[in-house]
C-alpha positions in Angstrom: 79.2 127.3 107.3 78.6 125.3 103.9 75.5 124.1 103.5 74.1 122.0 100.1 73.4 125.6 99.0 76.2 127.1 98.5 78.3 126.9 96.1 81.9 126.3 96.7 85.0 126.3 94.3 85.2 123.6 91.6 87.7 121.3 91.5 88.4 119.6 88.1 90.3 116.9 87.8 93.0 116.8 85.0 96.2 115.3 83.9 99.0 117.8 82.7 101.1 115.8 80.2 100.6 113.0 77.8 101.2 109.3 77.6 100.5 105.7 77.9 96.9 105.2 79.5 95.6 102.9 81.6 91.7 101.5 81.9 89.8 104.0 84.0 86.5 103.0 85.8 84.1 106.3 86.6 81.5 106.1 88.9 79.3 108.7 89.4 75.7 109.5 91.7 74.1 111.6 93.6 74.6 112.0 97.9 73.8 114.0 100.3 72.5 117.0 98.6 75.2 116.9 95.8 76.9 114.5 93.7 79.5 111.8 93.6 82.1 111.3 91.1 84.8 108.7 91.5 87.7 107.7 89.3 89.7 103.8 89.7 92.2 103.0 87.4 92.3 99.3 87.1 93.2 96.5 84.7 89.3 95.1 85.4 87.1 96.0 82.8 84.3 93.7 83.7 80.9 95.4 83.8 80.0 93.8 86.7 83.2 94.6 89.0 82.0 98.2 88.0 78.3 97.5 88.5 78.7 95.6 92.0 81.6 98.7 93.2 78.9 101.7 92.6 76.2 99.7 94.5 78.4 99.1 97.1 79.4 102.8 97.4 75.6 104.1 96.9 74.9 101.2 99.8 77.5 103.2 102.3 76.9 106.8 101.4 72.5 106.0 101.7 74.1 104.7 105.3 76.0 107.9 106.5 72.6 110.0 104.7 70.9 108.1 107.6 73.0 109.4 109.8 73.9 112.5 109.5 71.2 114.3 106.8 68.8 117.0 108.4 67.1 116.3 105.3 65.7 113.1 106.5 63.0 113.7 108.8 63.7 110.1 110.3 67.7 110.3 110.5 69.5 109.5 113.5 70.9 113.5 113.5 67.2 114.7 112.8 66.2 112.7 115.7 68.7 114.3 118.0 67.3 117.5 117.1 64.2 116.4 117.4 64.9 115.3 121.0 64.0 118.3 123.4 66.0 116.3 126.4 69.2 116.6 128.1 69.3 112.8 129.0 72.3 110.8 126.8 71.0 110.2 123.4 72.4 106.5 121.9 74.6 107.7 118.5 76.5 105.4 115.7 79.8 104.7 115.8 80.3 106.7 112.8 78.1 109.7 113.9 80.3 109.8 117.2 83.4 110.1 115.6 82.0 112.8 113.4 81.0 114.9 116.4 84.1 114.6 118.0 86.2 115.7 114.7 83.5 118.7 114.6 83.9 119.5 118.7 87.6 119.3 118.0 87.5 121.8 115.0 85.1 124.1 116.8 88.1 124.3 120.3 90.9 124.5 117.9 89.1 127.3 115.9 87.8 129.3 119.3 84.3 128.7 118.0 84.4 129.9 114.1 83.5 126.1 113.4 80.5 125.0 115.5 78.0 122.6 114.5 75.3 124.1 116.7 74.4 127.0 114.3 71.5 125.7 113.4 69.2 128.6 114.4 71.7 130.8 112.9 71.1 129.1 109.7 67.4 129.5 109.4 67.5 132.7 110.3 69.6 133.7 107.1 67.9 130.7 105.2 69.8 128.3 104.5 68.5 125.7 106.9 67.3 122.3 105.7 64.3 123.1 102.8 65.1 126.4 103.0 65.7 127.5 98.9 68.5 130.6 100.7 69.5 133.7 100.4 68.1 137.1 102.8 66.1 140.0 100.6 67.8 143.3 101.4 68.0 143.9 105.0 69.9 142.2 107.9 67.8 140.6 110.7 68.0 142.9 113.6 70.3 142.9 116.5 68.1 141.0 119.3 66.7 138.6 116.8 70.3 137.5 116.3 71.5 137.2 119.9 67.9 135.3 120.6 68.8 132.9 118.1 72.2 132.4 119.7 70.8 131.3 123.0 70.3 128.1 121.8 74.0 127.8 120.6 77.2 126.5 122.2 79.6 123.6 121.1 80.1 123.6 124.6 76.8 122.7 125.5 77.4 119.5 123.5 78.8 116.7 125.6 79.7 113.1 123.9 81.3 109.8 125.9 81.6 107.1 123.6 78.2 106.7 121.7 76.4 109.1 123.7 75.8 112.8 123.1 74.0 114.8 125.5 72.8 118.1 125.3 72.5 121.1 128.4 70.5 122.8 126.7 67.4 120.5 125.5 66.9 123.0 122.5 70.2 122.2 120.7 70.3 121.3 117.0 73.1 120.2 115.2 74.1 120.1 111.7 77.0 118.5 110.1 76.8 119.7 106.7 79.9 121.5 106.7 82.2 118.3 107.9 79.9 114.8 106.7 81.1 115.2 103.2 84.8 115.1 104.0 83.5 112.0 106.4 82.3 110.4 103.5 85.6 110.9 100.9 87.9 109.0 103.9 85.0 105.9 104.3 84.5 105.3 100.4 88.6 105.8 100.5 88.6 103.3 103.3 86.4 100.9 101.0 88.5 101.2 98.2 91.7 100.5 100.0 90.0 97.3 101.3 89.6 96.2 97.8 93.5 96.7 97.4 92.3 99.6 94.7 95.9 101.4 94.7 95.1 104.3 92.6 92.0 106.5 92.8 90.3 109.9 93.0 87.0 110.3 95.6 85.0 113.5 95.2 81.8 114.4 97.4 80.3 117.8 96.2 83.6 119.6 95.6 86.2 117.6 98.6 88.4 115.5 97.4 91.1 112.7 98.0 93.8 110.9 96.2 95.9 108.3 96.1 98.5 106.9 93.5 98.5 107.9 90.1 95.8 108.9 87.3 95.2 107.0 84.3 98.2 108.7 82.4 100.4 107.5 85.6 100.8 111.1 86.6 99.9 112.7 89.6 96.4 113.4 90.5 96.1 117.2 89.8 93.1 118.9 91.2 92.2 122.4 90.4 91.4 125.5 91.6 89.2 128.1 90.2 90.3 131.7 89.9 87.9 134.1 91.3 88.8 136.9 88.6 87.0 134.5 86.0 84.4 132.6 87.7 81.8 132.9 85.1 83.9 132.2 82.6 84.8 128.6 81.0 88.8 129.6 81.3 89.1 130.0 85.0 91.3 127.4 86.2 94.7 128.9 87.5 96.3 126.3 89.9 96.7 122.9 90.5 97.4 121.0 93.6 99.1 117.5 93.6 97.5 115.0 95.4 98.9 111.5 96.6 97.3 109.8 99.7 96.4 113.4 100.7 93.1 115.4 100.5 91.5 118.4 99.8 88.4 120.5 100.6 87.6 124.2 99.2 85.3 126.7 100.4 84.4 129.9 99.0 81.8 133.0 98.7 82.6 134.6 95.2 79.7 133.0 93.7 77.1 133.6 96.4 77.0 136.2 98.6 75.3 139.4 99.9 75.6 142.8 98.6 73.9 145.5 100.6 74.6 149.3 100.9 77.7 148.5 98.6 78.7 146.1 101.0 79.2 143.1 100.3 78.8 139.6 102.8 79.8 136.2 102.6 77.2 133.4 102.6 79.6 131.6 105.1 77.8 132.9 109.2 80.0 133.7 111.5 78.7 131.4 114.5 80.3 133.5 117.4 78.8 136.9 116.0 75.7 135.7 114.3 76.4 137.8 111.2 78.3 136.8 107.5 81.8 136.1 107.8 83.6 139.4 106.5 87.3 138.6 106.3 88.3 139.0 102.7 88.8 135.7 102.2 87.2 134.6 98.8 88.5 131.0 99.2 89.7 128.7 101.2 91.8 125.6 99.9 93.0 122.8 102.4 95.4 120.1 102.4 95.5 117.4 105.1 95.7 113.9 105.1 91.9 113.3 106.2 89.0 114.4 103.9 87.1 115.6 107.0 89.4 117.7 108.5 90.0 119.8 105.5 86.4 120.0 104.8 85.7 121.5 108.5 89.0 123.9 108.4 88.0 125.5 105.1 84.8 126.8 105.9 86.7 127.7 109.2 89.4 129.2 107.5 87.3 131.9 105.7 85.4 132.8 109.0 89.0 133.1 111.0 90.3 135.7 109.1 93.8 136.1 107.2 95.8 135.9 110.1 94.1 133.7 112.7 93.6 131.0 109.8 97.3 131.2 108.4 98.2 130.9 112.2 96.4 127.8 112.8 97.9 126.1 109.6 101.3 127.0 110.6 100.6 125.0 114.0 98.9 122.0 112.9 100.7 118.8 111.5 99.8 117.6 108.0 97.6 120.2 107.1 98.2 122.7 104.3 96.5 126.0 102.8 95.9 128.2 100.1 94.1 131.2 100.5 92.6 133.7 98.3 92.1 137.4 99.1 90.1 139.8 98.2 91.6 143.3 97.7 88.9 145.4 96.4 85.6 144.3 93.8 87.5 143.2 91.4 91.2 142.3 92.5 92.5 139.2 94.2 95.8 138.3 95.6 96.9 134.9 97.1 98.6 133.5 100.4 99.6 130.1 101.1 101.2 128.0 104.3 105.1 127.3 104.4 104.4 123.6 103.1 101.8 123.7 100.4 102.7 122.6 97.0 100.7 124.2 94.4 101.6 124.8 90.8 100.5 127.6 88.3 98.9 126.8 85.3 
């Protein structure tokens, strides 16, 4: 799953045509492991509108950090894990509608998205202060399917603000959905100022609505594997109005060993990298934390299972990116999803 270590694919916003442009507010910080960068167009240009706006939106994103950060020995998720019980363990509101997006991800998906992985993670080091990243050799067999015991969404059971564990070793993480979470509540803020026209990014997911500052279309783009490294890499843009949009990928980290090469994403159901061929993931639906769960789910499904799912599910787009051989790429994307070449 994505963790504050890996690297997924940048998305750059831009506008693709000229004309009359109106005053843009930027707001930018730092949150859960990554960074912030927000984008209002608006006729007010006092200081303090802009001042009391990014204190507002550092006051809720220090809230759901409280929440849901393994980083933070004294969070309320860190405290669940902490909590070798299987009594009912008292959760947020916020937290509780997280898990249940997450539990509904991880049935949909047949288990490639499950938040209990925790042991999984540590094992192939990216668990929280971990700096990531395995030597040159794979764990061994039994030291994966030990680390599974401990694992299950199913072992996870939540009614209303309680979640209970069957197994009092479970640890959850959240990393892979709390971002999207927290594009669609800073959205939610906005929208309660009557901001009509905005762009939310958390560390690479995004969401849109109205126009930018050129009163075009929000364009948000998507990085061509082929020429990652390079500073000409952009290849499509996807328009986005009232919609959102999450990307994960593994062309910039991953394993290589015996010629082989593994993504950084771990397969939760087999306890090894994800090896699917899928270098990215791009998905469009009109919650931030649904596409941010279903691309990292996406990439572990495989080609067919993930295109499948799309297909079946309402509002919810994707683009994929495949990867032939070393060098070669081709692309896929679901009956509905508007992207441009550019």
């Amino acid at each position: 799953m994505k963790n504050n270590i890996i690297i997924t694919i940048a998305v750059i916003t831009f506008s693709i045509s000229c004309g009359e442009t109106n005053h843009q507010i930027e707001l930018s910080g730092f949150t859960m492991g990554t960074t912030y960068n927000i984008k209002i167009i608006s006729n007010n240009i006092d200081n303090n509108y802009k001042k009391d706006l990014n204190s507002q939106i550092d006051s809720i994103l220090n809230s759901i950090n409280q929440q849901m950060s393994t980083y933070l020995y004294n969070s309320e998720i860190s405290t669940f894990n902490n909590t070798e019980s299987i009594d009912p363990f008292y959760i947020s509101d916020e937290f509780s509608y997280v898990v249940k997006r997450a539990l509904h991800w991880a049935t949909k998906t047949e288990g490639a998205f499950d938040i209990t992985l925790v042991p999984l993670l540590y094992l192939w080091g990216f668990g929280p202060g971990q700096k990531g990243g395995l030597k040159d050799i794979f764990p061994d067999e039994a030291t994966i399917l030990k680390r599974k015991t401990h694992m299950g969404y199913d072992k996870l059971i939540i009614n209303k603000n309680y979640l209970r564990k069957t197994d009092p070793y479970i640890k959850i993480d959240l990393n892979a959905i709390a971002k999207g979470f927290g594009v669609d509540v800073i959205c939610s803020f906005l929208n309660s100022k009557s901001i009509k026209n905005y762009m939310v990014e958390i560390g690479g997911e995004v969401r849109c609505l109205g126009f930018n500052q050129k009163k075009k279309s929000w364009m948000i783009a998507i990085e061509n594997p082929e020429n990652s490294n390079s500073n000409n890499n952009i290849r499509w843009a996807v328009p986005l109005n009232n919609m959102s949009m999450a990307t994960s990928g593994d062309y910039r980290n991953y394993y290589e060993i015996d010629n082989e090469r593994y993504s950084h994403e771990i397969d939760p159901r087999s306890g090894y990298p994800a090896q699917t061929k899928i270098a990215s993931a791009t998905v469009v639906a009109s919650s931030c934390i649904d596409a941010d769960a279903l691309a990292t789910a996406l990439i572990i499904m495989g080609i067919d299972k993930a295109m499948q799912l799309i297909e079946k599910t309402s509002n919810v787009e994707a683009f994929l990116i495949i990867r032939k051989d070393k060098e070669g790429y081709e692309t896929i994307k679901s009956s509905g999803m508007k992207i441009e070449a550019i």
